[in-house]
Steps between C-alpha positions, in 0.01 A plus 500: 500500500817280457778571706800547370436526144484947534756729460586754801390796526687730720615895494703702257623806404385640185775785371331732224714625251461840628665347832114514708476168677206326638432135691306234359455136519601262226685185401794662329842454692499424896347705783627866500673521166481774265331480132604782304292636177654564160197601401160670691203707427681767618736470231382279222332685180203246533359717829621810424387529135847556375563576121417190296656417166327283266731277294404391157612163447473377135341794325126429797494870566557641163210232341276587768534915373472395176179326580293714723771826448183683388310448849778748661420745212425865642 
């Protein structure tokens, strides 16, 4: 490998947003400082299958019930 041409890589703190911390290496920051989250799978609806809203943007939903409305028929 080239030297010189890589990032460093050194420790950090990691600060969930529930306040947990944990140590890690990456190239964010300088050796020992602290990364905290704004968002985590802790936290974010994406992990922890959080209510989802589905926004109808130029009429899409309501053509798609009018087109296959009859396939949720009971």
């Amino acid at each position: 490998m080239k030297k010189g041409i890589h990032p460093d890589y050194h420790p950090i703190t990691v600060v969930m947003t529930d306040g947990t911390k944990f140590e890690t290496r990456s190239t964010y920051g300088a050796t020992g400082d602290t990364l905290s989250l704004d968002i985590d799978p802790k936290s974010h609806p994406a992990w922890t299958g959080g209510q989802q809203t589905m926004l109808d943007r130029g009429g899409r939903v309501s053509r798609f019930k009018q087109k296959f409305g009859f396939l949720d028929a009971k």
